[in-house]
C-alpha positions as CSV (number, residue, x, y, z in Angstrom):
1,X,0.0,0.0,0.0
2,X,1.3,3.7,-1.0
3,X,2.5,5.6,1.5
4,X,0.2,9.1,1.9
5,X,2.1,12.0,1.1
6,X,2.4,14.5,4.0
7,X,-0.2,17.0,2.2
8,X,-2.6,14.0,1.6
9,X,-2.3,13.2,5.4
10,X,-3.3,16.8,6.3
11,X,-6.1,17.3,3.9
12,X,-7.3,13.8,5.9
13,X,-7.0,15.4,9.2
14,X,-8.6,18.3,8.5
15,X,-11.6,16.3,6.5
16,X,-12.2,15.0,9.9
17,X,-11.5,17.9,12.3
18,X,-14.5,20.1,10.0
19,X,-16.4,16.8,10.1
20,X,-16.0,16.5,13.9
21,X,-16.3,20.1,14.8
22,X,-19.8,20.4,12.8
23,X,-20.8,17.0,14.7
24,X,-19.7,17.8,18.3
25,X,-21.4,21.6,17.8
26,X,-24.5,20.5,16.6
27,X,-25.4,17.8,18.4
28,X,-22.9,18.3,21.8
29,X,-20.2,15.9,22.8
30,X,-22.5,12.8,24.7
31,X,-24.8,13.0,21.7
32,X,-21.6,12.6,19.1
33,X,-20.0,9.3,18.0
34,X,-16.8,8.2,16.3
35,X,-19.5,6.7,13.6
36,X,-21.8,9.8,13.1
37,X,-18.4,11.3,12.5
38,X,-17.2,9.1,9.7
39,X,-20.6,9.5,8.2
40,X,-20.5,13.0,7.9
41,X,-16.9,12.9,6.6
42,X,-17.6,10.3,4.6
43,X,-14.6,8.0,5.5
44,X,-15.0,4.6,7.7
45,X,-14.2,4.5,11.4
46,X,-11.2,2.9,11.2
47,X,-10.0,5.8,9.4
48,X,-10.6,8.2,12.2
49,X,-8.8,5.9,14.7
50,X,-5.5,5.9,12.1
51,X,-5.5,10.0,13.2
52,X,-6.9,10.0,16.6
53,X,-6.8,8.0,19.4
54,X,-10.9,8.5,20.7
55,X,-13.8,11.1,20.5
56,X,-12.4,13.2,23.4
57,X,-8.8,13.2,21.5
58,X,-10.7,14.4,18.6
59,X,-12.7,17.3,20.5
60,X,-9.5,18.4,22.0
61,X,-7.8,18.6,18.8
62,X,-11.3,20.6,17.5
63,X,-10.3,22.9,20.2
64,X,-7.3,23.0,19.7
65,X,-7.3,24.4,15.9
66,X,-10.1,26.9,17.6
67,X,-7.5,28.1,19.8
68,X,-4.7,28.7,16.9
69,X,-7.5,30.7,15.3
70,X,-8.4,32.9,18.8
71,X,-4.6,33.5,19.2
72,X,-3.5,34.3,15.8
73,X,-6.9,36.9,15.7
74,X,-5.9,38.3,19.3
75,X,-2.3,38.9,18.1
76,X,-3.2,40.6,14.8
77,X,-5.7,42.8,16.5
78,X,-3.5,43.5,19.8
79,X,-0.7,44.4,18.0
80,X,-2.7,46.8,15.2
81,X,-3.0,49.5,18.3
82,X,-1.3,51.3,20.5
83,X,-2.3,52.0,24.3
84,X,-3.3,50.3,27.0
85,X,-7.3,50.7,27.0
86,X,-7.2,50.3,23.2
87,X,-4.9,47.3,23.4
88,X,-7.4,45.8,26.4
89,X,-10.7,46.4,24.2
90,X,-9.2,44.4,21.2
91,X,-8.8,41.6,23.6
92,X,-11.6,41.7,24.7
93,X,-13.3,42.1,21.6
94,X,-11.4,39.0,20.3
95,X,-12.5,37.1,23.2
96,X,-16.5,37.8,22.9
97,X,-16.4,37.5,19.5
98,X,-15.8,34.1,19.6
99,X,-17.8,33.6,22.4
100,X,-20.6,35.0,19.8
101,X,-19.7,33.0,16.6
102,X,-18.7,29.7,17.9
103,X,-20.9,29.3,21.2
104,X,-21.5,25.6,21.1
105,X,-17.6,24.6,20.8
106,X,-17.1,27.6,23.3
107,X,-19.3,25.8,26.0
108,X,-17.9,22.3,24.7
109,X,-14.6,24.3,26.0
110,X,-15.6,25.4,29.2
111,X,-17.9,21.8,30.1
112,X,-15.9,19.0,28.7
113,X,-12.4,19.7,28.4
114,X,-11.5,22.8,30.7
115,X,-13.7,21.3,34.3
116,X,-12.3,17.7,33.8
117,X,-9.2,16.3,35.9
118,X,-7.5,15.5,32.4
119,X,-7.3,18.8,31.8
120,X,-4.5,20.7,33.0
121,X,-0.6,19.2,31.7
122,X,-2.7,18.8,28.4
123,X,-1.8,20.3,24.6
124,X,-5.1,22.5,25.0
125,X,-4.5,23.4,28.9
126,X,-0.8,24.8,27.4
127,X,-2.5,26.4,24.5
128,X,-5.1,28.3,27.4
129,X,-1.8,29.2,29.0
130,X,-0.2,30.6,25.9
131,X,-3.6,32.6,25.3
132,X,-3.9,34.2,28.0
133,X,-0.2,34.7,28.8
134,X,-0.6,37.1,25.7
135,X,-2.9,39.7,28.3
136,X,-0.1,39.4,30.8
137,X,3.0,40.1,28.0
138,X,-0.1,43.3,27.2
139,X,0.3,44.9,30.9
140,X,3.8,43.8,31.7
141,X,4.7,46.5,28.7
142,X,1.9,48.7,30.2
143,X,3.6,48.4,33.2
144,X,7.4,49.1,31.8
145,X,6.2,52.4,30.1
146,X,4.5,54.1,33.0
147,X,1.2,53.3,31.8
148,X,-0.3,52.1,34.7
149,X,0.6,51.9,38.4
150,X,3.9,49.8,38.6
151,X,2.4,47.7,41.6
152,X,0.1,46.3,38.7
153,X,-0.1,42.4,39.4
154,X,-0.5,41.8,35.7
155,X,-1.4,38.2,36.7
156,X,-3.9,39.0,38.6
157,X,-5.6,41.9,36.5
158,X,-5.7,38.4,33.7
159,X,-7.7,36.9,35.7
160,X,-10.1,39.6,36.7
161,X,-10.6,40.1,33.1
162,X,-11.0,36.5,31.7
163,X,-13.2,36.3,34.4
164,X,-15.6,39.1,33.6
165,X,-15.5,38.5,29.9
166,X,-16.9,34.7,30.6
167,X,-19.5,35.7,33.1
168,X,-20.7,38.2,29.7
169,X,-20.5,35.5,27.8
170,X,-22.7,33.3,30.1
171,X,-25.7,35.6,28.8
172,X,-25.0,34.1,25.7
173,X,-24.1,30.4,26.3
174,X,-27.1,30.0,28.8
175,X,-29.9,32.5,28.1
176,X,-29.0,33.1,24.4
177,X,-28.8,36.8,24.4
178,X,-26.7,38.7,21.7
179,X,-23.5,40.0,22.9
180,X,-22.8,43.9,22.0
181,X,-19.5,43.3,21.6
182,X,-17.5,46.6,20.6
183,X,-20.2,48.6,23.2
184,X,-19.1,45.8,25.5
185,X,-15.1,45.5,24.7
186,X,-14.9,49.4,25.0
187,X,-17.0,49.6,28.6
188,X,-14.9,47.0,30.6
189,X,-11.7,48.4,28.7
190,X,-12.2,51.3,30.3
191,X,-13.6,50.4,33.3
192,X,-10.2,48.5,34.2
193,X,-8.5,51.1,33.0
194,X,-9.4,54.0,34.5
195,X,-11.1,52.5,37.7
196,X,-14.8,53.3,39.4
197,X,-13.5,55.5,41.2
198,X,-14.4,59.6,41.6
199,X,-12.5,62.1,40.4
């Protein structure tokens, strides 16, 4: 039997990673099988094992090409301004606007992968770490230009944020409302920037 050339291989993979991510967001993980997969791709199941090991290797690797998308995105649109509050909103606005257009692999994310024990040491927990690092790296340089206060925790200030823009984004992923997402970006920008606060 021919050996697959390496571009053959990857057009395979990637066959069953659009087949898998259409699957597992339509119809959620439980409700997904290795089978309805092949179907849909229209390969057999044995294929599928040949690239990936189970279902949940294939979600994570779903997520995983998700991720490469968010972070390439973030850096483009990071990197395209200058300034702290400006630099915050476009990650932000990077952030939601996933959230908005790919809400059932976003709560795959958060349900399956990110609250099991497997999770952390994984390819996808290191790809979270890389993400979000990128805020940090955002208000480390804020920090080293006399931006903001040099007691800054950049750290913690990550975490604030990630955590405000995912309880936003529970509006959507559990009651389905539409996120306003420059209004939104540009509010909690500025709200971390320049405090609550009187003046």
């Amino acid at each position: 039997m021919p050996r697959l050339s390496e571009a053959r291989r990857q057009d395979r993979h990637d066959l069953l990673l659009d087949a898998a991510t259409i699957q597992f967001a339509e119809k959620g993980y439980d409700a997904t099988s290795i089978s309805g997969i092949a179907r849909a791709a229209g390969v057999s199941d044995g294929l599928i094992y040949r690239y990936f090991d189970d279902k949940r290797a294939l979600l994570s690797a779903v997520l995983e090409r998700l991720f490469e998308r968010i972070i390439e995105r973030t850096v483009s649109a990071v990197h395209a301004v200058t300034g702290i509050e400006r630099r915050l909103e476009q990650f932000i606005a990077s952030q939601l606007s996933i959230f908005q257009e790919e809400p059932d692999l976003c709560r795959l994310y958060i349900r399956e992968l990110r609250n099991s024990g497997n999770f952390r040491g994984s390819p996808l927990f290191h790809m979270t770490k890389r993400y979000t690092d990128l805020l940090v790296h955002v208000v480390e340089e804020a920090v080293a230009s006399g931006e903001v206060e040099a007691d800054t925790d950049p750290r913690m200030l990550r975490d604030v944020i990630f955590g405000g823009i995912e309880h936003i984004a529970l509006h959507l992923l559990v009651g389905g409302q539409p996120l306003e997402v420059p209004q939104t970006s540009k509010r909690l920008a500025h709200m971390f920037v320049r405090g609550i606060g009187k003046r």
